[in-house]
C-alpha positions as CSV (number, residue, x, y, z in Angstrom):
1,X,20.5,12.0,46.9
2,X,17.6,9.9,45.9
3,X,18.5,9.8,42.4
4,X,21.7,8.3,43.3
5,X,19.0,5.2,44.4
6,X,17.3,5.3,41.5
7,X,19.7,2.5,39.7
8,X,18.8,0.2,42.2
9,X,16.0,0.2,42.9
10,X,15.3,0.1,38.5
11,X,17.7,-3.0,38.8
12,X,15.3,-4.2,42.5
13,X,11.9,-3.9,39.9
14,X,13.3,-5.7,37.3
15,X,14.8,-8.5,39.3
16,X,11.2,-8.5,41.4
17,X,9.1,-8.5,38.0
18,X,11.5,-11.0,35.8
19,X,10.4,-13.5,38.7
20,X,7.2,-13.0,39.1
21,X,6.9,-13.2,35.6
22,X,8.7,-16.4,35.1
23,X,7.1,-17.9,37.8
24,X,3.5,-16.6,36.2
25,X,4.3,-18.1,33.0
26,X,5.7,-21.5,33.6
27,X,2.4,-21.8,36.1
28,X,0.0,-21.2,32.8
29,X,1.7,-23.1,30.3
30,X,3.2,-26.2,32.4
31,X,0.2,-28.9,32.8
32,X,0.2,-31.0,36.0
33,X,0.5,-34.8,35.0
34,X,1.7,-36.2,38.8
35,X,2.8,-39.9,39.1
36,X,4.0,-41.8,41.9
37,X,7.3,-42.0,40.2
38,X,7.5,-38.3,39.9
39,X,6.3,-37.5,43.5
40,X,9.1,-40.0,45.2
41,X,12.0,-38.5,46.3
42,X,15.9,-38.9,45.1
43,X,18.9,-38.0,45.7
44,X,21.0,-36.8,43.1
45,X,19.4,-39.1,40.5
46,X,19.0,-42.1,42.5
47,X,16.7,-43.6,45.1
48,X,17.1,-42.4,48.0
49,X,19.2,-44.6,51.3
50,X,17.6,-45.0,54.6
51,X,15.5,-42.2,56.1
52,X,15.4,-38.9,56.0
53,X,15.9,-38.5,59.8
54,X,18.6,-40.5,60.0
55,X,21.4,-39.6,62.5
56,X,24.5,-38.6,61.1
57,X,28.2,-39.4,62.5
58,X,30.1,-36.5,64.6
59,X,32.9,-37.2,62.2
60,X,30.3,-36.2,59.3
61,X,30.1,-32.3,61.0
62,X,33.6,-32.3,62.1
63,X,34.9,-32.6,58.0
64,X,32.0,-30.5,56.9
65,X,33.6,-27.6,59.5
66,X,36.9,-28.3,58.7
67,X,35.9,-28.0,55.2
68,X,34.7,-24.5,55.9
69,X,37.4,-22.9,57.8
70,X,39.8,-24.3,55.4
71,X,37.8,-23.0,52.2
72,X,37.4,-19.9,54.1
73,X,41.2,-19.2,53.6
74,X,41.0,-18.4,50.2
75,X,38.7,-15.8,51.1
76,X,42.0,-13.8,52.9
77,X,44.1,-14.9,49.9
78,X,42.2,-13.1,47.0
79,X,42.5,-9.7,48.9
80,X,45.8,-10.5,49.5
81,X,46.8,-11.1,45.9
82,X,45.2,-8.0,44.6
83,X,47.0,-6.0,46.6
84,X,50.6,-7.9,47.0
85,X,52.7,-5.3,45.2
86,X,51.5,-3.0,47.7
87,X,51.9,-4.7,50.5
88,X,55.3,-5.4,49.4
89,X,56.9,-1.7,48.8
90,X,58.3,0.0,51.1
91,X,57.4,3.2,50.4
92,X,54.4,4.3,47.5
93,X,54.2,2.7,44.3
94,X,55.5,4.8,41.1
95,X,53.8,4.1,37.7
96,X,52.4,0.8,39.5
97,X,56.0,-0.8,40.0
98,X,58.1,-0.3,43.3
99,X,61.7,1.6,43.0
100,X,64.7,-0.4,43.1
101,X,65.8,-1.2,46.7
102,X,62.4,-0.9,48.1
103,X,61.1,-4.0,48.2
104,X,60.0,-5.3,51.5
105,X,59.4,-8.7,52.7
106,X,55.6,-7.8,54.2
107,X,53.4,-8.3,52.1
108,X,54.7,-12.0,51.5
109,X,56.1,-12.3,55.0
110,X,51.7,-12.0,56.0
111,X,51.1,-15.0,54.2
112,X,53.6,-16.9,54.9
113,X,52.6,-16.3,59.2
114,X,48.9,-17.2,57.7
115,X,49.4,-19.8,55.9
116,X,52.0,-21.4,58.4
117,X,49.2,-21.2,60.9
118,X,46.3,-23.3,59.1
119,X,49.4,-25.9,58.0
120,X,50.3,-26.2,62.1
121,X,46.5,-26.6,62.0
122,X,46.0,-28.7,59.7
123,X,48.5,-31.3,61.1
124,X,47.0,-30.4,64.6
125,X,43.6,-32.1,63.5
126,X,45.1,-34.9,60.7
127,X,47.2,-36.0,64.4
128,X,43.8,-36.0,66.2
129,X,42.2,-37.9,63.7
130,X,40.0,-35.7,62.8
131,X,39.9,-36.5,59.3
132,X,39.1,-40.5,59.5
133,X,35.6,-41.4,58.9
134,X,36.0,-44.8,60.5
């Protein structure tokens, strides 16, 4: 049983040493020149606006979370495609095809239920004005 480990934890060392060996070298061979202009701060390549500890709108959190449980739905869709021609046969799949007449409508029936729910969602919070940043 512990040989069945002994791929990962090979692949754990490596990762662990390849780091610590990067990190080693670029410590002995970069030379420290600091500046004021290389210790100010930016933001994507430019200065940066206003203060760090600046309060942000509601609206700013509410899109951010939207964003997420919106991107999250692709996560159930990749499964869901990888698996369609099997959740759409009625009984086993033969040579990877279904047999004639046994085509169901469940495996496209699921995501139409799920993807009718996040649109009825969707419209629920583009009524509520979720989406407006004014």
């Amino acid at each position: 049983m512990a040989r069945a480990y002994l791929p990962v934890l090979l692949l754990l060392g490596f990762v662990i040493l390849n780091a610590v060996a990067i990190l080693g070298i670029s410590h002995l061979t970069v030379r420290q020149r600091p500046s004021p202009v290389k210790r100010t701060p930016y933001e994507s390549g430019i200065s940066p606006l206003g203060d760090a500890r600046d309060r942000f709108s509601v609206k700013f959190y509410m899109v951010a979370m939207l964003f997420i449980i919106f991107d999250i739905e692709t996560v159930f869709m990749l499964p869901w495609g990888a698996l369609y021609r099997e959740l759409s046969c009625a009984v086993p799949l033969v040579a990877g095809a279904c047999p004639a007449g046994q085509v169901s409508f469940f495996g496209l029936g699921e995501m139409l239920v799920f993807m009718a729910i996040l649109v009825v969602g969707f419209i629920y919070v583009w009524k509520k004005g979720a989406l407006q940043w004014d």
